[in-house]
Every structure is written in structure tokens, then in C-alpha cells.
mmCIF file of the N, C-alpha and C atoms, coordinates in Angstrom:
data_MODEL
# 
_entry.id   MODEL 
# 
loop_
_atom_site.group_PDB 
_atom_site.id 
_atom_site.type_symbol 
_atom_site.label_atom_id 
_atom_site.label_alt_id 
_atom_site.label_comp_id 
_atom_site.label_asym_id 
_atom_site.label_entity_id 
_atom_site.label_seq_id 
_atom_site.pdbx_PDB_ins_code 
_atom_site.Cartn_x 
_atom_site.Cartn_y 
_atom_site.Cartn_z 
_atom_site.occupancy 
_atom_site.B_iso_or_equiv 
_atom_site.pdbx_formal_charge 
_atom_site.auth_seq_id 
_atom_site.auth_comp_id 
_atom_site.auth_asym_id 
_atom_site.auth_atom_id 
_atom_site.pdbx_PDB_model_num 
ATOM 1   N N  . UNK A 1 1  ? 238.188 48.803  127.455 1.00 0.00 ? 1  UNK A N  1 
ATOM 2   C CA . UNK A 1 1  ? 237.705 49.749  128.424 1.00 0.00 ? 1  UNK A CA 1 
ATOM 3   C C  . UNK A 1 1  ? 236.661 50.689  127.830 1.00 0.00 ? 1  UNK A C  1 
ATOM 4   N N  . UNK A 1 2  ? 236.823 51.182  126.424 1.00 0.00 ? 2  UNK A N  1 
ATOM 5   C CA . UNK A 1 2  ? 235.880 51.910  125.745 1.00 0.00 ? 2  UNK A CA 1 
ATOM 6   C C  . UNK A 1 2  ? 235.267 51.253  124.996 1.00 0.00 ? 2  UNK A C  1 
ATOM 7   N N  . UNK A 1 3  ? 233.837 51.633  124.752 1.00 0.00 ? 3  UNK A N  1 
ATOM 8   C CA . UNK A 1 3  ? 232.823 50.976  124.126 1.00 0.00 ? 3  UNK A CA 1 
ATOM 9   C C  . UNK A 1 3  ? 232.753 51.599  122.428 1.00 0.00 ? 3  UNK A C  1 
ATOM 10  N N  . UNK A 1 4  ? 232.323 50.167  121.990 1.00 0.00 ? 4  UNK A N  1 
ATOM 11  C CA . UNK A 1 4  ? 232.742 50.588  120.378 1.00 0.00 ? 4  UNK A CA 1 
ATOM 12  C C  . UNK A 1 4  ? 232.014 51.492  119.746 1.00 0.00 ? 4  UNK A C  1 
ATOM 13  N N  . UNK A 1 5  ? 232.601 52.319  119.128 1.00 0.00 ? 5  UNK A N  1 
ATOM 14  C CA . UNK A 1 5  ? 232.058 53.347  118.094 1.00 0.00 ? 5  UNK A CA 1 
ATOM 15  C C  . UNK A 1 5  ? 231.264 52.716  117.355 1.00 0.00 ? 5  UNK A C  1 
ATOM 16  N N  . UNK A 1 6  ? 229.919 53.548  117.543 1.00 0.00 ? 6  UNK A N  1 
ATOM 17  C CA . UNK A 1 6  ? 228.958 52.488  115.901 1.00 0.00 ? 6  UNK A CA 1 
ATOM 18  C C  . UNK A 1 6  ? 228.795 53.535  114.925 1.00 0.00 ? 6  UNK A C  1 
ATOM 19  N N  . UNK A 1 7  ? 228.638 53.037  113.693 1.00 0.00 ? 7  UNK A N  1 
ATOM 20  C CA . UNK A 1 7  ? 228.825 53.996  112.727 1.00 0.00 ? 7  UNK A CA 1 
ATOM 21  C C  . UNK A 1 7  ? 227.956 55.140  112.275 1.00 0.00 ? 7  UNK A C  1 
ATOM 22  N N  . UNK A 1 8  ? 228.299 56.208  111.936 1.00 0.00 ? 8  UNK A N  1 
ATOM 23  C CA . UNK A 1 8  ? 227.652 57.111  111.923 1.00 0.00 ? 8  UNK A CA 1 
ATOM 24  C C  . UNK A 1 8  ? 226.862 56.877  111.123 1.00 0.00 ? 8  UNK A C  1 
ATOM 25  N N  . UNK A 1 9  ? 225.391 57.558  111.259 1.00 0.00 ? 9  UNK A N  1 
ATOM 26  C CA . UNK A 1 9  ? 223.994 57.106  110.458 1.00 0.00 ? 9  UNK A CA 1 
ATOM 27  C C  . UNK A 1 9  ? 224.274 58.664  108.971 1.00 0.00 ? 9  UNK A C  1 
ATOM 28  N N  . UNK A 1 10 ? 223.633 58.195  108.537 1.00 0.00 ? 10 UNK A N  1 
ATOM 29  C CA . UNK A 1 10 ? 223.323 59.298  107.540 1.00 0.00 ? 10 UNK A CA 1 
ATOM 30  C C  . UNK A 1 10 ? 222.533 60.011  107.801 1.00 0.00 ? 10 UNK A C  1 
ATOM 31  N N  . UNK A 1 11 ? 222.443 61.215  107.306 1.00 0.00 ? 11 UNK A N  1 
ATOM 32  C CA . UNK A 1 11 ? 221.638 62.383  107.995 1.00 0.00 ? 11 UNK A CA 1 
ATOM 33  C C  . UNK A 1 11 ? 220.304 62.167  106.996 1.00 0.00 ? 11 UNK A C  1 
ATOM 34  N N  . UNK A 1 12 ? 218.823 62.251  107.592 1.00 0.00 ? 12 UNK A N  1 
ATOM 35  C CA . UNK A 1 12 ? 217.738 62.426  106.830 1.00 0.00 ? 12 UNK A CA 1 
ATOM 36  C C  . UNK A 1 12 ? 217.627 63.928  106.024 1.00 0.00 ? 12 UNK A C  1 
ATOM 37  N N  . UNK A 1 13 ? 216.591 64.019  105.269 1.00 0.00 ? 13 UNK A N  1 
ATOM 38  C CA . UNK A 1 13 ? 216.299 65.007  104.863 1.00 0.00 ? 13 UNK A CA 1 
ATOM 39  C C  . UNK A 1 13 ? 215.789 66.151  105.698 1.00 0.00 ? 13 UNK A C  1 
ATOM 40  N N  . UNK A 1 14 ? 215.108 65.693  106.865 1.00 0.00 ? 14 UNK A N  1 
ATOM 41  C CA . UNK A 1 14 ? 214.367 66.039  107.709 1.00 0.00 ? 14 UNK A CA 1 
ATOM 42  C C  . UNK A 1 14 ? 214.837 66.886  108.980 1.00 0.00 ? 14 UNK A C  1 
ATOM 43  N N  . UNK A 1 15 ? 216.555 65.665  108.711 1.00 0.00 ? 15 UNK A N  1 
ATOM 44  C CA . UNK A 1 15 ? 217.090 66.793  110.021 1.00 0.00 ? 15 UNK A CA 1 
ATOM 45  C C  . UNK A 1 15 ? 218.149 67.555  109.722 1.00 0.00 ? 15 UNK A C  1 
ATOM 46  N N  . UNK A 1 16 ? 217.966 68.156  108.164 1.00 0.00 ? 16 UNK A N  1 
ATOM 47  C CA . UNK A 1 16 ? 219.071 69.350  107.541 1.00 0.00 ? 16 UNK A CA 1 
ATOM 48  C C  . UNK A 1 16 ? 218.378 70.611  108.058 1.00 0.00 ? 16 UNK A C  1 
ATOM 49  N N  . UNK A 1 17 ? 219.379 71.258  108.173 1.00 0.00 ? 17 UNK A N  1 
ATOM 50  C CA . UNK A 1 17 ? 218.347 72.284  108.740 1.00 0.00 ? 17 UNK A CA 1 
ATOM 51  C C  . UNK A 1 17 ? 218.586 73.558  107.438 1.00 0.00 ? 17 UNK A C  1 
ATOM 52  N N  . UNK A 1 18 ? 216.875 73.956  107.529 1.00 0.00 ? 18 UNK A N  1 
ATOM 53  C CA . UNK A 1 18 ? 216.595 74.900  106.536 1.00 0.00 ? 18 UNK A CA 1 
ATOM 54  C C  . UNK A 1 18 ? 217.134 76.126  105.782 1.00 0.00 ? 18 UNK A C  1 
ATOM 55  N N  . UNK A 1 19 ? 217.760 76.361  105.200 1.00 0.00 ? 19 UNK A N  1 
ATOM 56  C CA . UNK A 1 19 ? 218.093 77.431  104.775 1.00 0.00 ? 19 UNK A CA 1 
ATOM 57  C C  . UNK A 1 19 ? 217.451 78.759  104.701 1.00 0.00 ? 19 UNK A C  1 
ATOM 58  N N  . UNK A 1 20 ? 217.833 79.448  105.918 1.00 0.00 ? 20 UNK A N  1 
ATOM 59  C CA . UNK A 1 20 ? 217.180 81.139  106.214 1.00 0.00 ? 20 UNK A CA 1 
ATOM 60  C C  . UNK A 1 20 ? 217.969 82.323  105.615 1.00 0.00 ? 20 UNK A C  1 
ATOM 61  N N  . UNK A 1 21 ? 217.551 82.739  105.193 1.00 0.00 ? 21 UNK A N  1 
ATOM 62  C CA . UNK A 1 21 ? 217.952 83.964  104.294 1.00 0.00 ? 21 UNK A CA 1 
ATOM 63  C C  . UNK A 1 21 ? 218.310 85.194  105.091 1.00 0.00 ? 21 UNK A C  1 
ATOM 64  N N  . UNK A 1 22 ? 219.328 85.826  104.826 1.00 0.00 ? 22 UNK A N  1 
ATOM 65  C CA . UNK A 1 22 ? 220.167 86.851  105.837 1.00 0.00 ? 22 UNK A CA 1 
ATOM 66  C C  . UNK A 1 22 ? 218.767 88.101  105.259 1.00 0.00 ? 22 UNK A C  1 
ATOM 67  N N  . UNK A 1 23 ? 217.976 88.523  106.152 1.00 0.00 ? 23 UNK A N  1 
ATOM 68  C CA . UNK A 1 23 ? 217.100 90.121  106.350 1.00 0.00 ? 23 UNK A CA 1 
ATOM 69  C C  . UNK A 1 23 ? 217.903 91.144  106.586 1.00 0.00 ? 23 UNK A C  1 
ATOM 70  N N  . UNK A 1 24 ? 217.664 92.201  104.902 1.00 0.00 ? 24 UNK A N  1 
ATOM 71  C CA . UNK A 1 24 ? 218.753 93.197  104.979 1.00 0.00 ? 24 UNK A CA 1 
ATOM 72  C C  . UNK A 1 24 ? 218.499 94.261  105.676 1.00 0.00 ? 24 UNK A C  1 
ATOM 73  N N  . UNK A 1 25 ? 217.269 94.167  106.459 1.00 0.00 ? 25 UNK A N  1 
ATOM 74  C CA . UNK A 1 25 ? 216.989 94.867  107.332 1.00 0.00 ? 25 UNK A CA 1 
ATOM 75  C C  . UNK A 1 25 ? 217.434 94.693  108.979 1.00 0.00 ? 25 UNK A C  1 
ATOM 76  N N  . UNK A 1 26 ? 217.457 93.443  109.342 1.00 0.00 ? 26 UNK A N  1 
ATOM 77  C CA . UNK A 1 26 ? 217.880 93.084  110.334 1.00 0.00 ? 26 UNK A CA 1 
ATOM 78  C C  . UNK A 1 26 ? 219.578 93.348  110.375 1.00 0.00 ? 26 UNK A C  1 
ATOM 79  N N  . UNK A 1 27 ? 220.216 93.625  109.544 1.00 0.00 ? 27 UNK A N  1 
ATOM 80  C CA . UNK A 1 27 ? 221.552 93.299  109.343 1.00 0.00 ? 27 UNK A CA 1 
ATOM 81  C C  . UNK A 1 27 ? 221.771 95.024  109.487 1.00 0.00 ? 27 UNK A C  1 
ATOM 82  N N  . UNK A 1 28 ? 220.996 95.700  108.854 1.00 0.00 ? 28 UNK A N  1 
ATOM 83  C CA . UNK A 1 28 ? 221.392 97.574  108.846 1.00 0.00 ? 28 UNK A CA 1 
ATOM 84  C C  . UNK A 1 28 ? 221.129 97.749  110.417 1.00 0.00 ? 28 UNK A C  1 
ATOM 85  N N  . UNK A 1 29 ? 220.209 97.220  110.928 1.00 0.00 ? 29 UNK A N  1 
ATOM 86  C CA . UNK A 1 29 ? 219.986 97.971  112.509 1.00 0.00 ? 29 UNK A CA 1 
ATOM 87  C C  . UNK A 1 29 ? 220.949 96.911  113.047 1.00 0.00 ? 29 UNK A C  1 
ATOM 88  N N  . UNK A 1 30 ? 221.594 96.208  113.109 1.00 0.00 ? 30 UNK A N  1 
ATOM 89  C CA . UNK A 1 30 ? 222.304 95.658  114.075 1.00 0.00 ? 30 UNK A CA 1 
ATOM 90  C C  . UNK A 1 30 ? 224.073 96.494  114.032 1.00 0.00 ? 30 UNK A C  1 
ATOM 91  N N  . UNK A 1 31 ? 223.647 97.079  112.535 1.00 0.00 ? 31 UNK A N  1 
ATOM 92  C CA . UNK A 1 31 ? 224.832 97.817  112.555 1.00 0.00 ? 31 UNK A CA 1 
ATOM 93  C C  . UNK A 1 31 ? 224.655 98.851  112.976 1.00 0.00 ? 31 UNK A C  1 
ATOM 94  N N  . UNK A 1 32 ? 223.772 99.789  112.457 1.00 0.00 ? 32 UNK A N  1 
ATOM 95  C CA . UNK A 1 32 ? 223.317 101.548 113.220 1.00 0.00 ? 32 UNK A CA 1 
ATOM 96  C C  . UNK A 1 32 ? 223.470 101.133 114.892 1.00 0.00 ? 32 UNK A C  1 
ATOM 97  N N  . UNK A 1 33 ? 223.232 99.867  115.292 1.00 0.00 ? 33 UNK A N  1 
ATOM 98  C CA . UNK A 1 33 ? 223.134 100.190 117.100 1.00 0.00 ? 33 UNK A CA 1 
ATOM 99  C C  . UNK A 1 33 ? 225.083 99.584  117.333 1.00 0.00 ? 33 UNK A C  1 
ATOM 100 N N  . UNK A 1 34 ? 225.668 98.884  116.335 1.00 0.00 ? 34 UNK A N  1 
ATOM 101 C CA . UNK A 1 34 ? 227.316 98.824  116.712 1.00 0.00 ? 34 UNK A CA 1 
ATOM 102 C C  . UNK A 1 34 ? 227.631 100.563 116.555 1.00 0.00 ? 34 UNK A C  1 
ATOM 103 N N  . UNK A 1 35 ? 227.311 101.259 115.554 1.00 0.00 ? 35 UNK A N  1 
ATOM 104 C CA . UNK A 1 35 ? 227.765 102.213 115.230 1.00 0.00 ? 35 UNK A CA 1 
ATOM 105 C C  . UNK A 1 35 ? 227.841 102.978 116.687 1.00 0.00 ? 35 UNK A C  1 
ATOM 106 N N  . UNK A 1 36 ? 226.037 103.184 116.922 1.00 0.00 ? 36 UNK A N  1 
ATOM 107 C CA . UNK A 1 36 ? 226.165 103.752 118.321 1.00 0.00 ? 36 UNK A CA 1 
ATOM 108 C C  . UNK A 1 36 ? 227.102 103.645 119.380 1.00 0.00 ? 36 UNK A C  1 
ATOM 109 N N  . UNK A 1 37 ? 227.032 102.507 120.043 1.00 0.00 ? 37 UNK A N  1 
ATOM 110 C CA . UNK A 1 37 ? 227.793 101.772 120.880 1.00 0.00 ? 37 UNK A CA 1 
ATOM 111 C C  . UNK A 1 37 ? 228.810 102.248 120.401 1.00 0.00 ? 37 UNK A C  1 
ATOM 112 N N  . UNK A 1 38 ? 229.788 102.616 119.592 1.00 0.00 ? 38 UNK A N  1 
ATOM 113 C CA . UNK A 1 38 ? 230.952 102.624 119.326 1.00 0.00 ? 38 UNK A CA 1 
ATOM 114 C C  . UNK A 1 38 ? 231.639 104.288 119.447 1.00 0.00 ? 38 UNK A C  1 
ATOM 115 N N  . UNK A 1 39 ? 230.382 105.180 118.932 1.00 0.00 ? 39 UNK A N  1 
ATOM 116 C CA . UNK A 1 39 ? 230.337 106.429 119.226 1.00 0.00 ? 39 UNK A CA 1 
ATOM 117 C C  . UNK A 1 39 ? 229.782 106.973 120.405 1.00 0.00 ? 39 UNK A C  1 
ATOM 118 N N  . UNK A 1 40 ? 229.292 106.093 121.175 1.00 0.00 ? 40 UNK A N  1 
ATOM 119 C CA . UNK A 1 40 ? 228.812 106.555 122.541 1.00 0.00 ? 40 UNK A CA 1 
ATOM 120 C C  . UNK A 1 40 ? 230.309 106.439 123.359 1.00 0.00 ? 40 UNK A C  1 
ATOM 121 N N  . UNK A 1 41 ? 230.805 104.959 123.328 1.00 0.00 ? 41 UNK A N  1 
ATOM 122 C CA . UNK A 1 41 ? 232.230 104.633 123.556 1.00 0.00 ? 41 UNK A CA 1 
ATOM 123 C C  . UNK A 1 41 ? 233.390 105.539 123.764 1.00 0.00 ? 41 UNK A C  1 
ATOM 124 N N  . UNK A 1 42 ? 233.580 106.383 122.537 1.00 0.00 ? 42 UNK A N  1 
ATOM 125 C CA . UNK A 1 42 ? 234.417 106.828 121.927 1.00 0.00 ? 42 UNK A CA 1 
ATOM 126 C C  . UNK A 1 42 ? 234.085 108.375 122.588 1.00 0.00 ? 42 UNK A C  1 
ATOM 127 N N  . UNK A 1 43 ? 232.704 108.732 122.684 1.00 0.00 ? 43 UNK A N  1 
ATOM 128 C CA . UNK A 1 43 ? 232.126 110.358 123.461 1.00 0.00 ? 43 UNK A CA 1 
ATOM 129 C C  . UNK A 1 43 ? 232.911 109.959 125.017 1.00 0.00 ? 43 UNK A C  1 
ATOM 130 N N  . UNK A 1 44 ? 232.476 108.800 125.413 1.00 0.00 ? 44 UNK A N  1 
ATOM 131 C CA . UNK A 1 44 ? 232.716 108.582 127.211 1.00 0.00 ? 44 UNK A CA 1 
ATOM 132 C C  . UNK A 1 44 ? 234.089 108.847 127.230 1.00 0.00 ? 44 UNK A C  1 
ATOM 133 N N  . UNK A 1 45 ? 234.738 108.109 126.244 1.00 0.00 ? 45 UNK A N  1 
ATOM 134 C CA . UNK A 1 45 ? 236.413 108.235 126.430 1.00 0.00 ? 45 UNK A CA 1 
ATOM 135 C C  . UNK A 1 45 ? 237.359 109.653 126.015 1.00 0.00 ? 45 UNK A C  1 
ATOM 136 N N  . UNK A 1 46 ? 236.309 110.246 125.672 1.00 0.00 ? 46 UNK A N  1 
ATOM 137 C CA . UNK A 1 46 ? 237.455 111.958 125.295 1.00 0.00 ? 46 UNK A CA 1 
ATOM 138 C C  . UNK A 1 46 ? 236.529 113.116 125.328 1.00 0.00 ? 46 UNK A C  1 
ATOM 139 N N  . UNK A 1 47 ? 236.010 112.524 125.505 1.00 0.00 ? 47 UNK A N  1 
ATOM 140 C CA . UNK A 1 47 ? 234.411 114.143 125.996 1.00 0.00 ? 47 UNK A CA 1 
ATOM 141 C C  . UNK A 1 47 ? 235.174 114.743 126.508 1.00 0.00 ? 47 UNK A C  1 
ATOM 142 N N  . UNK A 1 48 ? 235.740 113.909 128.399 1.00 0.00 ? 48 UNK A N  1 
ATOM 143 C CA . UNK A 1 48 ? 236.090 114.777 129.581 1.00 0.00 ? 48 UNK A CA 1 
ATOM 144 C C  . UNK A 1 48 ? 237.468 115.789 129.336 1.00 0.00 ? 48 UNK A C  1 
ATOM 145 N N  . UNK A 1 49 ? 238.087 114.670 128.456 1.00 0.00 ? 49 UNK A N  1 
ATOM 146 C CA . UNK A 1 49 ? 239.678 115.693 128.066 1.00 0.00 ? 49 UNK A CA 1 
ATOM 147 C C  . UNK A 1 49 ? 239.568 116.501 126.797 1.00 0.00 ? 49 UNK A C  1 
ATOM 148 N N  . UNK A 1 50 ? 238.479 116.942 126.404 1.00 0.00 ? 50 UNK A N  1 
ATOM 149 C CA . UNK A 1 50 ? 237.727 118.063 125.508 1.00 0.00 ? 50 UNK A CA 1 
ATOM 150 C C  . UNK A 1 50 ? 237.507 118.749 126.154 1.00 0.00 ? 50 UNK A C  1 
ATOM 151 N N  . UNK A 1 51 ? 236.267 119.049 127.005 1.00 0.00 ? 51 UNK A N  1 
ATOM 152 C CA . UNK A 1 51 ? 236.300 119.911 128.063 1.00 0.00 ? 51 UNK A CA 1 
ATOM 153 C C  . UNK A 1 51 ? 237.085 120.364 128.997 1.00 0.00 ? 51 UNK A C  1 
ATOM 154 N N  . UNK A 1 52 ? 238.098 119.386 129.350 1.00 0.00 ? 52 UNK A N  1 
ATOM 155 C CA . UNK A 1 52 ? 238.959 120.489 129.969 1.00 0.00 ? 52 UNK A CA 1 
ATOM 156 C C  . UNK A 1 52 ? 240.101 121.018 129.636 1.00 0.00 ? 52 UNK A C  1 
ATOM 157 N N  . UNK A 1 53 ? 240.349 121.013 127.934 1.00 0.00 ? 53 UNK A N  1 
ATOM 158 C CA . UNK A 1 53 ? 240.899 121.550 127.555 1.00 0.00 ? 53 UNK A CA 1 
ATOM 159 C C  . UNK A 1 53 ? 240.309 122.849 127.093 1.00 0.00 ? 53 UNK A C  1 
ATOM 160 N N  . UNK A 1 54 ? 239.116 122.978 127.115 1.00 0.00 ? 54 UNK A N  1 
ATOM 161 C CA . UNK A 1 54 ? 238.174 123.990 126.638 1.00 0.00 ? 54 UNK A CA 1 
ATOM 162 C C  . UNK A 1 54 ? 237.959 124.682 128.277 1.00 0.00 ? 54 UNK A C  1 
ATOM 163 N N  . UNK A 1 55 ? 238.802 124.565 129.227 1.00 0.00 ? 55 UNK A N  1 
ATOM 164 C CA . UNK A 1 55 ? 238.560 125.242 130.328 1.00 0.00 ? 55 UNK A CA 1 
ATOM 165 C C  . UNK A 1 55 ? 237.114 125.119 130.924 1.00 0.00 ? 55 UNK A C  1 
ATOM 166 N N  . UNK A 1 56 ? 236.393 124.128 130.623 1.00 0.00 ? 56 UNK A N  1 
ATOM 167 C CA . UNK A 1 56 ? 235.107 123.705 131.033 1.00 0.00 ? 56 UNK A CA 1 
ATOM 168 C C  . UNK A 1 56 ? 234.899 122.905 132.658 1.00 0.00 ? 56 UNK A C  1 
ATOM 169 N N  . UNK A 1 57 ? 234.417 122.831 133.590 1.00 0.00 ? 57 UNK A N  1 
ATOM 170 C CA . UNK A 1 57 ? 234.640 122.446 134.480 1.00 0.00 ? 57 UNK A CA 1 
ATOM 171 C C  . UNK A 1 57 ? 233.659 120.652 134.093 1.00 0.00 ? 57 UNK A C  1 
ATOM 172 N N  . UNK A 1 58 ? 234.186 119.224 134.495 1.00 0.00 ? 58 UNK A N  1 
ATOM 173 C CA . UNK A 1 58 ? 233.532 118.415 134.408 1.00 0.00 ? 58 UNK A CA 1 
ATOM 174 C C  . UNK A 1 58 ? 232.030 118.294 134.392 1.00 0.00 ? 58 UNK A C  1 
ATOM 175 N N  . UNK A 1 59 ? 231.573 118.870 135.926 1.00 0.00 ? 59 UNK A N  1 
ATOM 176 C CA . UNK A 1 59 ? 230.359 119.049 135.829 1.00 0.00 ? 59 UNK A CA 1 
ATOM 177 C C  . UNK A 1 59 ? 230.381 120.497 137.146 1.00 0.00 ? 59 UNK A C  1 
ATOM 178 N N  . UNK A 1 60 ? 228.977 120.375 137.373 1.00 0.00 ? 60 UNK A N  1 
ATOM 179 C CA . UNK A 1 60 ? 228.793 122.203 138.267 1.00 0.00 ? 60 UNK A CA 1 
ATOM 180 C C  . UNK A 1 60 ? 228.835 121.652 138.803 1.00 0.00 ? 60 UNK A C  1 
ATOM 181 N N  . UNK A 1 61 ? 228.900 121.044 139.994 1.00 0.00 ? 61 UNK A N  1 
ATOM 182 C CA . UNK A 1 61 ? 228.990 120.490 141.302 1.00 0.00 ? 61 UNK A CA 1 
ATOM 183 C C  . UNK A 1 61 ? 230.483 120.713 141.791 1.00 0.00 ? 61 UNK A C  1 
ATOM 184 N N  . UNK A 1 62 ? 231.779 120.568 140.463 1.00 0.00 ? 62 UNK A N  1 
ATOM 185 C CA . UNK A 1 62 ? 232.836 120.651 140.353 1.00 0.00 ? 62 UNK A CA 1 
ATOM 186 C C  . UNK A 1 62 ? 233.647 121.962 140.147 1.00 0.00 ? 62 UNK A C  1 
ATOM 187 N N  . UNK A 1 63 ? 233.014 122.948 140.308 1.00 0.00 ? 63 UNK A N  1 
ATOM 188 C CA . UNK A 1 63 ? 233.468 124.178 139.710 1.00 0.00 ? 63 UNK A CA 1 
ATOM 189 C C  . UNK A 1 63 ? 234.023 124.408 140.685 1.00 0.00 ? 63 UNK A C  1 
ATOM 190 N N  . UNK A 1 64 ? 235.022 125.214 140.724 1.00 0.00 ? 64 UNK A N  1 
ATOM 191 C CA . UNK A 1 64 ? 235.870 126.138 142.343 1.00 0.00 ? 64 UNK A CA 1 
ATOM 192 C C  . UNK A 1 64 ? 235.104 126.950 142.016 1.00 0.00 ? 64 UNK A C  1 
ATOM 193 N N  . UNK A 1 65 ? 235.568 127.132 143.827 1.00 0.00 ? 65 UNK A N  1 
ATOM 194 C CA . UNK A 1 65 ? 234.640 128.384 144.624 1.00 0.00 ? 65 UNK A CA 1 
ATOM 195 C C  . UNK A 1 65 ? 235.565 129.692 144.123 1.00 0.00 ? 65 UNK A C  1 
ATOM 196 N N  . UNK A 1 66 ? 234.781 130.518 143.659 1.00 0.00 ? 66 UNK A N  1 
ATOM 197 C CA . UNK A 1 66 ? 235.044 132.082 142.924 1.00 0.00 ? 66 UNK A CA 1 
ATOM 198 C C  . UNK A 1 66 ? 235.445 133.231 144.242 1.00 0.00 ? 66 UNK A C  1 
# 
């Protein structure tokens, strides 16, 4: 029912693929922007229960009427 396996060829020289060298520059900014992301993250998730423990109102739109 299945058709026979033919044997695997050997790989040329041609179709190894090249060896690219890790850029230690590319590698620092991909981290400074995780860093971000992670501290932006981390601001969204406890900013609001900072402020209102600091008796801060969320935003002015939110303040009671005096």
C-alpha cells in the first residue's frame, strides 16, 4: 500500500547551511526591549494598587465630587 522508501542522498556541500555568527549587538537590544516589555508589564500590573494606596485617585475623570 506504501511506496518504498529510497535512500537518503547525502547532503552536498552546497546545501549545508552557512555558519552565521551570533551579533553582540543584536543580542543586547533584543534584551534592553525584553527588559522593557517586562517593566512596562510589571508598571501596568501594580501602578494602580500604588496609587491607591497613596490615596491617589486612578485618573481625574475619577475623582469624587468634593
Amino acid at each position: 500500500m506504501l511506496p518504498a522508501v529510497k535512500a537518503p542522498r547525502r547532503l552536498s556541500a552546497a546545501s549545508i547551511k552557512p555558519h552565521i555568527p551570533i551579533d553582540r549587538t543584536m543580542v543586547l537590544l533584543a534584551f534592553a526591549f525584553a527588559a522593557a516589555w517586562s517593566v512596562t508589564g510589571a508598571m501596568a500590573a501594580h501602578l494602580p494598587r500604588i496609587l491607591e494606596a497613596a490615596e491617589q485617585p486612578p485618573c481625574r475623570q475619577c475623582r469624587p465630587a468634593r
